[in-house]
VEXBATOR-11418 format. One record per residue (C-alpha): residue number from 1; residue in one letter; x, y, z negated. Coordinates in steps of 0.25 Angstrom, whole numbers, plus 5000, padded with zeros to 4 digits. Example, Ala and Ser with C-alpha at 12.3 -4.5 7.8 and 13.67 -1.06 7.14 Angstrom:
{node 1, a, {5049, 4982, 4969}}
{node 2, s, {5055, 4996, 4971}}
//
This chain:
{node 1, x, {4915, 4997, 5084}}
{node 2, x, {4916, 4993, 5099}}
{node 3, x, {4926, 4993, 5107}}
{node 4, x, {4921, 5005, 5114}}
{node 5, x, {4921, 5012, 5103}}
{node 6, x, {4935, 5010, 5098}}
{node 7, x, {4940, 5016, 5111}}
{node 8, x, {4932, 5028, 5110}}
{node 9, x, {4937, 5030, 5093}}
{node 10, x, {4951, 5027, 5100}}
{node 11, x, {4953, 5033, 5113}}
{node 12, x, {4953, 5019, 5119}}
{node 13, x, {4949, 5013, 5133}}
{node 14, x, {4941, 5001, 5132}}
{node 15, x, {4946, 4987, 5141}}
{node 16, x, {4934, 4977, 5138}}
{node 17, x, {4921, 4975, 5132}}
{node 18, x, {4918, 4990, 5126}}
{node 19, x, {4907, 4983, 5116}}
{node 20, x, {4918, 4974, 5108}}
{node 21, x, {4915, 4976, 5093}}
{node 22, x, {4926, 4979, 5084}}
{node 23, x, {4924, 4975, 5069}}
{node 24, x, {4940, 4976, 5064}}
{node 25, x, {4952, 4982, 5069}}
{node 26, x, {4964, 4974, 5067}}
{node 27, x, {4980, 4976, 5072}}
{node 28, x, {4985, 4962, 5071}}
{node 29, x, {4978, 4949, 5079}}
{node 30, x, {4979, 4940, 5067}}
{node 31, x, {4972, 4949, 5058}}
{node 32, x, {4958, 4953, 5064}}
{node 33, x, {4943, 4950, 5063}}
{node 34, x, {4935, 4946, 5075}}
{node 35, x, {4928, 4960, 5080}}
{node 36, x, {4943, 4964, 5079}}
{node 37, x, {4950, 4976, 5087}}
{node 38, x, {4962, 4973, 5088}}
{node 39, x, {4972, 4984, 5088}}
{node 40, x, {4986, 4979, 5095}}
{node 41, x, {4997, 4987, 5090}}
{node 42, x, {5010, 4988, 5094}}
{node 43, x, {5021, 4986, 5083}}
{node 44, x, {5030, 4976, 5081}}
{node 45, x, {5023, 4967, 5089}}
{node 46, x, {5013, 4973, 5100}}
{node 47, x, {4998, 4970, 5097}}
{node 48, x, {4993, 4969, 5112}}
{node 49, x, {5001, 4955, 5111}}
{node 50, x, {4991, 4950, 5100}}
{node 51, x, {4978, 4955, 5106}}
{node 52, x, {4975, 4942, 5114}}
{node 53, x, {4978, 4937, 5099}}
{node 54, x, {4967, 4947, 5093}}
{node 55, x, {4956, 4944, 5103}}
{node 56, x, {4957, 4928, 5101}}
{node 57, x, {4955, 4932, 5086}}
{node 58, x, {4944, 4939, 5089}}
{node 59, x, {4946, 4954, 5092}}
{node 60, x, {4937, 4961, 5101}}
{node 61, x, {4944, 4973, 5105}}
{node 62, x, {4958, 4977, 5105}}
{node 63, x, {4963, 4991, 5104}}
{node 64, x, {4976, 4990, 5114}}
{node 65, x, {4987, 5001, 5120}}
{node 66, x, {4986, 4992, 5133}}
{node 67, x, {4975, 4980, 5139}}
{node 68, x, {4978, 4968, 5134}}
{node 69, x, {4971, 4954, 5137}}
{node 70, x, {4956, 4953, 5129}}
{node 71, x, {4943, 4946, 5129}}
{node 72, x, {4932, 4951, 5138}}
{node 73, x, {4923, 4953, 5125}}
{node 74, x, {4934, 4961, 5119}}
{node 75, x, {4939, 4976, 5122}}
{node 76, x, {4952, 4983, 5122}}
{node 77, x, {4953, 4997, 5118}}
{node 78, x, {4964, 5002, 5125}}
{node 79, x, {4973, 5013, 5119}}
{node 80, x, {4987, 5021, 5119}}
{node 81, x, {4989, 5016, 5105}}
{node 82, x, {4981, 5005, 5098}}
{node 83, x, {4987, 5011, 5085}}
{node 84, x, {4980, 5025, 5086}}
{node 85, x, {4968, 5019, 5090}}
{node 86, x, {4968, 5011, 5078}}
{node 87, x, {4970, 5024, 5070}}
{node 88, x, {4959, 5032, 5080}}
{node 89, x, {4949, 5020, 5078}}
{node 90, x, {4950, 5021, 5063}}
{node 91, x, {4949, 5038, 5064}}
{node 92, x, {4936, 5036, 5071}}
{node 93, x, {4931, 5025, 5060}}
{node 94, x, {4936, 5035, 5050}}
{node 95, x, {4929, 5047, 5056}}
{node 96, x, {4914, 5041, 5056}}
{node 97, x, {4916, 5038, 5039}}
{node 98, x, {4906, 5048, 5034}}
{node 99, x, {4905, 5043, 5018}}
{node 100, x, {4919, 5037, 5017}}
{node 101, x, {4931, 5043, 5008}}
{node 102, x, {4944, 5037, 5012}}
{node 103, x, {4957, 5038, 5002}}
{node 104, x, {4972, 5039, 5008}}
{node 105, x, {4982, 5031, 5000}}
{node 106, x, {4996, 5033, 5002}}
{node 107, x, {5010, 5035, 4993}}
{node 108, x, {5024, 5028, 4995}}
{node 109, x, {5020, 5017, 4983}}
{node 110, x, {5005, 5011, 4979}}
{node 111, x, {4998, 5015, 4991}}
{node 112, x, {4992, 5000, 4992}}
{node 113, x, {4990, 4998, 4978}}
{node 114, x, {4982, 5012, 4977}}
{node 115, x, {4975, 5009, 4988}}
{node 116, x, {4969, 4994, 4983}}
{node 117, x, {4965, 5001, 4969}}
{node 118, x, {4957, 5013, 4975}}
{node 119, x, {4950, 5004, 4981}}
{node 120, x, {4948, 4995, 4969}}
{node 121, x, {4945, 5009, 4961}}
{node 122, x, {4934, 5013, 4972}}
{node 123, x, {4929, 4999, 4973}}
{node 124, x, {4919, 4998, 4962}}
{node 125, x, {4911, 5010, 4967}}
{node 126, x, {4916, 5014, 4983}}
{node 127, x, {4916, 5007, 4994}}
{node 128, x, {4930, 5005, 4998}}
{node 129, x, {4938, 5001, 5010}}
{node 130, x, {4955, 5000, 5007}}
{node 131, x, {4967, 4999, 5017}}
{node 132, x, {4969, 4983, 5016}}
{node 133, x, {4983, 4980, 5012}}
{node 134, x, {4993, 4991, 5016}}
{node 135, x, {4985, 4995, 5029}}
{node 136, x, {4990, 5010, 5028}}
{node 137, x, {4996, 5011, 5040}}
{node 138, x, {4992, 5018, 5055}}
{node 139, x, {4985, 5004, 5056}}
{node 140, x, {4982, 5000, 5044}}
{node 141, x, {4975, 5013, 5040}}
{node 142, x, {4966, 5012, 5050}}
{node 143, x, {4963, 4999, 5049}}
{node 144, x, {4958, 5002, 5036}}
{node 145, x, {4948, 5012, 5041}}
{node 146, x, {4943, 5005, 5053}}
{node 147, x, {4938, 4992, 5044}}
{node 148, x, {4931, 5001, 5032}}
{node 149, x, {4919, 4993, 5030}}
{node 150, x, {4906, 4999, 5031}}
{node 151, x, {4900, 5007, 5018}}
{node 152, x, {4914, 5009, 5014}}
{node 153, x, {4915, 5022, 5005}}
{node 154, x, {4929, 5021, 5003}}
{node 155, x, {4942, 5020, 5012}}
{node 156, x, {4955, 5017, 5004}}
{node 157, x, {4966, 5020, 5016}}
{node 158, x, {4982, 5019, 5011}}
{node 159, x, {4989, 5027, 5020}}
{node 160, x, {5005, 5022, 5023}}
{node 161, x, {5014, 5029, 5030}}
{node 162, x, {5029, 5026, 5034}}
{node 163, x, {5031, 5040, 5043}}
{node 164, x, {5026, 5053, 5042}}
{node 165, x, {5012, 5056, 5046}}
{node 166, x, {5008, 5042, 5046}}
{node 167, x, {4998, 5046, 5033}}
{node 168, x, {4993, 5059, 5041}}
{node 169, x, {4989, 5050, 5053}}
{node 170, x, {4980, 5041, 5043}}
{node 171, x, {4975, 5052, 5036}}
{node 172, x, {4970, 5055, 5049}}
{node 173, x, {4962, 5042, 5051}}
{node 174, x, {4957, 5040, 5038}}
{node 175, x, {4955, 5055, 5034}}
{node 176, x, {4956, 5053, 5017}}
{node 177, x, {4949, 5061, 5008}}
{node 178, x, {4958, 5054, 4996}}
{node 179, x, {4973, 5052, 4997}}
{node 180, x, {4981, 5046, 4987}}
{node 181, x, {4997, 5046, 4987}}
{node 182, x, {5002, 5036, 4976}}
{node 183, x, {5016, 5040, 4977}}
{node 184, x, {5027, 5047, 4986}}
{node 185, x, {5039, 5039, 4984}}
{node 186, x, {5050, 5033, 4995}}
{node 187, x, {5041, 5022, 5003}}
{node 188, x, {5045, 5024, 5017}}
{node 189, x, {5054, 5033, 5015}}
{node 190, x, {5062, 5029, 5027}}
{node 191, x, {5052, 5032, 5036}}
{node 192, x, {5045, 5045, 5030}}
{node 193, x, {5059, 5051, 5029}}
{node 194, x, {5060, 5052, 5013}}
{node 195, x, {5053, 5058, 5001}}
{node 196, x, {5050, 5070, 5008}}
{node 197, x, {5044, 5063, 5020}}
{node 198, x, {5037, 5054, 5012}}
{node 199, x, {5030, 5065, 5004}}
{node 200, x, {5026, 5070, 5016}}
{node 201, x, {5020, 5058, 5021}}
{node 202, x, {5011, 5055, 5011}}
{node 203, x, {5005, 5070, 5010}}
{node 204, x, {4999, 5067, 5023}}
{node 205, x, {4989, 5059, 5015}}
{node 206, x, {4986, 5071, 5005}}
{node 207, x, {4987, 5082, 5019}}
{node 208, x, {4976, 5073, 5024}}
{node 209, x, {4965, 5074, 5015}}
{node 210, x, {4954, 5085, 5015}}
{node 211, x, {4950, 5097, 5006}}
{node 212, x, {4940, 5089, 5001}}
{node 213, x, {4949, 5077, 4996}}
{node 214, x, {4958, 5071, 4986}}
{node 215, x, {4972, 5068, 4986}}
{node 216, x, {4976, 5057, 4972}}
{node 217, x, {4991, 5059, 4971}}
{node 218, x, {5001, 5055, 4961}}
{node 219, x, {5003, 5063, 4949}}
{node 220, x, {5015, 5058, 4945}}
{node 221, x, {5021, 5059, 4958}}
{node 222, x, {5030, 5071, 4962}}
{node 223, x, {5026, 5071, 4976}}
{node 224, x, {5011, 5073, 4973}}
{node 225, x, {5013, 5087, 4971}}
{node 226, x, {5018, 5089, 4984}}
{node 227, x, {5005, 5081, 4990}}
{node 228, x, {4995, 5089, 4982}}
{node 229, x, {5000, 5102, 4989}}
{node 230, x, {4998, 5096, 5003}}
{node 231, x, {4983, 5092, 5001}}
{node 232, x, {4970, 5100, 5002}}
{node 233, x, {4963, 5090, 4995}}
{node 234, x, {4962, 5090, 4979}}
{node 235, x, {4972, 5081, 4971}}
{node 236, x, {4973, 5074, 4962}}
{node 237, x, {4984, 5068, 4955}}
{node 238, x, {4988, 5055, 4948}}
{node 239, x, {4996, 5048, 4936}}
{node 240, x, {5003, 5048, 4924}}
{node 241, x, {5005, 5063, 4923}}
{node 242, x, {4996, 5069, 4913}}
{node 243, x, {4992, 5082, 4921}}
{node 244, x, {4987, 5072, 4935}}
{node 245, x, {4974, 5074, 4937}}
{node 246, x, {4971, 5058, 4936}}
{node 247, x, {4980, 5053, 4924}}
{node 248, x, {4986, 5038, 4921}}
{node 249, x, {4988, 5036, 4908}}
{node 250, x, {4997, 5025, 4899}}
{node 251, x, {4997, 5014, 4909}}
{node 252, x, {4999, 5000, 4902}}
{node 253, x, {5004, 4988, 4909}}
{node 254, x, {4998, 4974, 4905}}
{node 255, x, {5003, 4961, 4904}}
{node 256, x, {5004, 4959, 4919}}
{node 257, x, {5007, 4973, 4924}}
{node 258, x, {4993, 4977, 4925}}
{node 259, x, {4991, 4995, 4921}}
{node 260, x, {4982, 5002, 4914}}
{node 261, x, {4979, 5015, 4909}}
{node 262, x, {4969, 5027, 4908}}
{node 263, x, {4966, 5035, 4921}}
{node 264, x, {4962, 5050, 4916}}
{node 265, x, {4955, 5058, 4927}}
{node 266, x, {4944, 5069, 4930}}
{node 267, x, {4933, 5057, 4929}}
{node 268, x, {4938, 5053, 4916}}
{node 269, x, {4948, 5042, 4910}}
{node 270, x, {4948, 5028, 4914}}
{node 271, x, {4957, 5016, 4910}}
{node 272, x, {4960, 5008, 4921}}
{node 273, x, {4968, 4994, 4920}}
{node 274, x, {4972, 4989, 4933}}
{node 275, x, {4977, 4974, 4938}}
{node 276, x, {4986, 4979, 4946}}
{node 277, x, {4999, 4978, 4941}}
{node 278, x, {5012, 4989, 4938}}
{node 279, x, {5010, 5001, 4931}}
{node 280, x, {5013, 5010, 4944}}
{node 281, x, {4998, 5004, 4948}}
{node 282, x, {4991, 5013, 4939}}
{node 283, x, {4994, 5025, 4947}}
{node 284, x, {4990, 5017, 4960}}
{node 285, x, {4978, 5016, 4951}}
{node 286, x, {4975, 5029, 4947}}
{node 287, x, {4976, 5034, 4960}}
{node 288, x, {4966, 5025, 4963}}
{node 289, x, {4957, 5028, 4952}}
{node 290, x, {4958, 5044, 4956}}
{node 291, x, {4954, 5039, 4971}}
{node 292, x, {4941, 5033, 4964}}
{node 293, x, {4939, 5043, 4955}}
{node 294, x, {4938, 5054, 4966}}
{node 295, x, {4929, 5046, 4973}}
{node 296, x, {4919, 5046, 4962}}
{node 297, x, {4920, 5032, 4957}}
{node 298, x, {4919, 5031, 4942}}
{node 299, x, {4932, 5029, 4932}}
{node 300, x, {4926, 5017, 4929}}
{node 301, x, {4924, 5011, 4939}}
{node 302, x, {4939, 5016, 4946}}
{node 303, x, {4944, 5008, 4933}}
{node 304, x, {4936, 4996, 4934}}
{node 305, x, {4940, 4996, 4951}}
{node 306, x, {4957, 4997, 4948}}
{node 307, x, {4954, 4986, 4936}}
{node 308, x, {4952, 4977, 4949}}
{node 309, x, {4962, 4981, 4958}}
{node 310, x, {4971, 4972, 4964}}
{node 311, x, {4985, 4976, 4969}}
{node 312, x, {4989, 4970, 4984}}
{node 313, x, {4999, 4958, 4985}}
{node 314, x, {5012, 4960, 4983}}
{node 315, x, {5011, 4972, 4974}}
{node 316, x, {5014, 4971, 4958}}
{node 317, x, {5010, 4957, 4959}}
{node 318, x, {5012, 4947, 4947}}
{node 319, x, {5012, 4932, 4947}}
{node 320, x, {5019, 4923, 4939}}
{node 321, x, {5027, 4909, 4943}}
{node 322, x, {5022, 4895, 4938}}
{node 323, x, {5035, 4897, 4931}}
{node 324, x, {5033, 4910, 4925}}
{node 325, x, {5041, 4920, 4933}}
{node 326, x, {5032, 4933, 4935}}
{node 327, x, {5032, 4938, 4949}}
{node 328, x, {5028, 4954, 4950}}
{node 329, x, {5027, 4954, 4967}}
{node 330, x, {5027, 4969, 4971}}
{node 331, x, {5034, 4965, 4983}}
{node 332, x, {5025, 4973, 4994}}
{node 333, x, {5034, 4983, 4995}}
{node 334, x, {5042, 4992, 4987}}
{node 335, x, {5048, 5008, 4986}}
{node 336, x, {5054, 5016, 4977}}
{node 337, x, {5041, 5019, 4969}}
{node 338, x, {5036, 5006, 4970}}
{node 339, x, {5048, 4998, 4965}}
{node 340, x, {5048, 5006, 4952}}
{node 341, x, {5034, 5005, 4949}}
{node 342, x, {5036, 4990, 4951}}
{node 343, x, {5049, 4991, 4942}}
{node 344, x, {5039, 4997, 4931}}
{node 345, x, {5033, 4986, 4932}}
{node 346, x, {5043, 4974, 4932}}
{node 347, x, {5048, 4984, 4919}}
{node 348, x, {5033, 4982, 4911}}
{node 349, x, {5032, 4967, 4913}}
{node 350, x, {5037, 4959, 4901}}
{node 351, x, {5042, 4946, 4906}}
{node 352, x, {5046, 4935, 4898}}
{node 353, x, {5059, 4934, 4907}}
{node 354, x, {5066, 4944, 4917}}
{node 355, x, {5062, 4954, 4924}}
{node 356, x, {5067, 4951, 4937}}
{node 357, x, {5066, 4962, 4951}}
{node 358, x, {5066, 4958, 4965}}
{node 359, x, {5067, 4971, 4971}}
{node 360, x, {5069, 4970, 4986}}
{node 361, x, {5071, 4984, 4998}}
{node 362, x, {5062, 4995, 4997}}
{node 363, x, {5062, 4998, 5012}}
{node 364, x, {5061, 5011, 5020}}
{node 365, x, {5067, 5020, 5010}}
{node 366, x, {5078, 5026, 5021}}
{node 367, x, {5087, 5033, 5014}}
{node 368, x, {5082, 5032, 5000}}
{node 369, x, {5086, 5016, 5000}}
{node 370, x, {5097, 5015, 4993}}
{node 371, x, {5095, 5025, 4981}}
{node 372, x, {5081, 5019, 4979}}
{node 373, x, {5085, 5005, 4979}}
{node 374, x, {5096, 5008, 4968}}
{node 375, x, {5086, 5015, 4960}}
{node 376, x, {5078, 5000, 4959}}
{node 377, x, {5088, 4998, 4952}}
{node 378, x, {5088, 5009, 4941}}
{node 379, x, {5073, 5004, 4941}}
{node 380, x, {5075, 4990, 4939}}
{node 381, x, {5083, 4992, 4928}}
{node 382, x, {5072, 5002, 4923}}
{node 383, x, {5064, 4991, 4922}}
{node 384, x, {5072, 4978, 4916}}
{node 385, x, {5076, 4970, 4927}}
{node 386, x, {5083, 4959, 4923}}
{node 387, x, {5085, 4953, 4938}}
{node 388, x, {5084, 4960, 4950}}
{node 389, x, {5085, 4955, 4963}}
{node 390, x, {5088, 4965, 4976}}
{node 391, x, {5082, 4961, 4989}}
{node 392, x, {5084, 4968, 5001}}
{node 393, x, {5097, 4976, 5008}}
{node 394, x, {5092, 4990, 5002}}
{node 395, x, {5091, 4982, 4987}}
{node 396, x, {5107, 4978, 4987}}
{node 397, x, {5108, 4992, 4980}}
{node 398, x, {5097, 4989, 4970}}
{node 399, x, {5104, 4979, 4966}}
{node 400, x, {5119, 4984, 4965}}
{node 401, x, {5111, 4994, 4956}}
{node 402, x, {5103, 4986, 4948}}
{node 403, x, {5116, 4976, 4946}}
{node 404, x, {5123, 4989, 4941}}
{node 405, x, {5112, 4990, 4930}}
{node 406, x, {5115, 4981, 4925}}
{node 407, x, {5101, 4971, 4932}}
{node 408, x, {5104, 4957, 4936}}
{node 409, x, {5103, 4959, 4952}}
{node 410, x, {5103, 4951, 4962}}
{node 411, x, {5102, 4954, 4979}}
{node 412, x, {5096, 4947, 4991}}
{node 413, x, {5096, 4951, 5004}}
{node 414, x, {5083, 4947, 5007}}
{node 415, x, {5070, 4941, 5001}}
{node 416, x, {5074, 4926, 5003}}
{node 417, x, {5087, 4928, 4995}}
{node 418, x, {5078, 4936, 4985}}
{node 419, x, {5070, 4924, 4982}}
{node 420, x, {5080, 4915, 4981}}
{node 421, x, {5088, 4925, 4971}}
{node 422, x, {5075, 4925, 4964}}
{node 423, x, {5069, 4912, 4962}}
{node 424, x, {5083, 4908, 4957}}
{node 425, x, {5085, 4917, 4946}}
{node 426, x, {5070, 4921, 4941}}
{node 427, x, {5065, 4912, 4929}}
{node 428, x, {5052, 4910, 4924}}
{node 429, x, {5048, 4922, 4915}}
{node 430, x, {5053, 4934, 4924}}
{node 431, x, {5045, 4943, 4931}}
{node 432, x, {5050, 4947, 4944}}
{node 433, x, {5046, 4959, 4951}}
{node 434, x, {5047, 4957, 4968}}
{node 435, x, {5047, 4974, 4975}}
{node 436, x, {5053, 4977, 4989}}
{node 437, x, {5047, 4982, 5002}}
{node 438, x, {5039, 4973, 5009}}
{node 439, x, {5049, 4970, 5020}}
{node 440, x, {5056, 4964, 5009}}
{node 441, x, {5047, 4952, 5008}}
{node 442, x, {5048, 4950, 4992}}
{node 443, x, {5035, 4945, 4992}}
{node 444, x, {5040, 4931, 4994}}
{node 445, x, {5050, 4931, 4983}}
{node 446, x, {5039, 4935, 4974}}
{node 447, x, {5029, 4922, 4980}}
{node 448, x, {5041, 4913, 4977}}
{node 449, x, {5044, 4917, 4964}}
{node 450, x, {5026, 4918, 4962}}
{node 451, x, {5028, 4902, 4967}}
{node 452, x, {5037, 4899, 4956}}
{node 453, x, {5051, 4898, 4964}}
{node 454, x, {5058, 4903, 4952}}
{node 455, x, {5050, 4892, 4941}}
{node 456, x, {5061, 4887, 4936}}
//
């Protein structure tokens, strides 16, 4: 694409060389390619103070709300707002695909996780492209659309959203035929003003796809009902419940947390072992497997694809200390609906020791905080803590809770304090379970404790 070509998919007015080649888009200067546009955003930080930045790394154009200093080889593509010209820029990439299916993932838990093992259950037969990482946002979205590789037959697109109508603007760029919703829980509740608002957010997905589509909802859901009835496409639903159309069966866990089970569906029965770990991950995958299996790739082949799968850092992770303490890192962030499924998991593992939580703030949940950080509690106990350790201002009333059932408890206020509560009491043998939103920064605790700062 040149530069004048943006500007015409994007509204824009060219000041420069009109016949600079863009191969990549990218939004931050320390992260692009040479051949690069640049797209300078303004957020915490304005972009157009990092463009000199871009160019000197070897960007061609940059797509700009105001001229900005640029090489006499380079172009700037001048717009109102460099953010819907991104979103513009990837409509029109979108609007020339003839042969392409593209498949919307949202949900308020597993979005990332269903996402990666689409793609592995597609892989061994389509073509694919996925959202790298959590791109699922007004620029991460498009960013996904605007590098799909040539030939690609696939596009895996998770869609995020933390107001309403964020989804329905994707939808409008990348225009799915498939949409998945994994789950309607509380995630973001504070912005999409409650269960009611986040039900409604995450039917845009469904709203969006045609006649001629497929929406792969949850059967064992209570909110999918709901989506079904706002969608023109044919549904399909998902899980344990033995009237869904796609059925999981007995899931068993390993050794190491890993599930399997049977997958019954219109194209037959499967069994699928995955290496992902948690039980919750063989609903991920089955919602998955239905995505292939609509697609026209064989059971076999959507088996051997999740048998491959790997999860992203930071979620159900298990490493063990050179002393032996068994580090379970799900720290990359955490809700209601994740916390538990995470729980489940600390509750199947068989550890020669304790089995320790450090459960730290699921944020953003407005007025739902409190009551959902005492129920971690009752969940807790659920699953056999022995220890738990509260991080966070919100957690103080998981751990009057937990203390009152009786679970040893203690609190820290913040991640540092966390780790040094942690390393102190843990001992070789227990496996210690790390959840809490990302702001929280458990993460570090859990490479500490992976390091051996509690070998003792």
């Amino acid at each position: 694409m040149t530069a004048a070509a943006l500007a015409a998919a994007v509204d824009g007015v060219i000041v420069g060389d009109p016949d600079a080649v863009v191969t990549s888009f990218a939004i931050d200067s320390r992260d692009l390619e040479p051949g690069a546009c640049f797209v300078a955003l303004r957020g915490v930080r304005d972009g157009h103070d990092f463009a000199a930045d871009a160019f000197a790394r070897g960007a061609t154009v940059a797509l700009v709300a105001r001229e900005v200093d640029h090489p006499a080889a380079a172009a700037l593509v001048v717009v109102d707002d460099p953010l819907g010209a991104l979103a513009r820029a990837a409509a029109h990439t979108r609007a020339a695909w003839t042969d392409v299916t593209v498949v919307g993932i949202t949900g308020s838990v597993g979005k990332t996780s269903t996402k990666d093992l689409t793609a592995a259950a597609l892989g061994g037969a389509r073509r694919v492209h996925a959202s790298r990482g959590s791109f699922n946002n007004e620029s991460g979205l498009p960013l996904t659309l605007l590098h799909t590789p040539g030939g690609t037959e696939v596009v895996i697109a998770e869609m995020g959203a933390r107001f309403p109508g964020n989804i329905a603007d994707l939808c409008l760029v990348a225009r799915p035929s498939v949409g998945v919703v994994t789950r309607v829980g509380l995630a973001h509740a504070a912005h999409l003003g409650g269960p009611a608002g986040i039900l409604e957010t995450k039917g845009e997905l469904v709203e969006a796809l045609p006649a001629s589509g497929t929406a792969v909802l949850n059967a064992d859901d209570p909110a999918s009902p709901a989506l079904a009835a706002r969608t023109a496409a044919r549904v399909l639903t998902v899980g344990r419940r033995p009237d869904a159309d796609v059925v999981v069966g007995e899931i068993v866990l390993d050794r190491d947390l890993r599930p399997r089970f049977a997958l019954a569906s219109p194209w037959g029965t499967v069994e699928v072992a995955l290496a992902v770990r948690g039980e919750h991950q063989a609903q991920n995958a089955a919602m998955a497997a239905t995505v292939g299996l609509v697609l026209g790739v064989a059971p076999e082949s959507v088996a051997a694809g999740l048998a491959r799968a790997e999860t992203a850092s930071g979620r159900m992770e298990l490493a063990t200390s050179p002393g032996g303490v068994v580090v379970i890192n799900d720290a990359y962030n955490a809700n209601p609906d994740s916390v538990r499924a995470a729980l489940a998991s600390l509750r199947a593992y068989r550890p020669t020791g304790r089995r320790v939580a450090v459960l730290g703030d699921m944020l953003e949940l407005g007025g739902h905080a409190e009551a959902e950080h005492a129920a971690v509690a009752d969940l807790a106990a659920t699953a056999g803590v022995d220890l738990l350790v509260a991080v966070g201002p919100h957690s103080a009333v998981t751990a009057a809770h937990a203390a009152r059932a009786g679970i040893e408890t203690l609190h820290a206020a913040d991640r540092d304090e966390a780790r040094a509560l942690v390393t102190a009491r843990v001992r070789p043998g227990d496996a210690v379970l790390l959840k809490a939103s990302r702001g929280i920064g458990l993460e570090t605790v859990a490479d500490a404790l992976a390091r051996g700062e509690a070998d003792r």
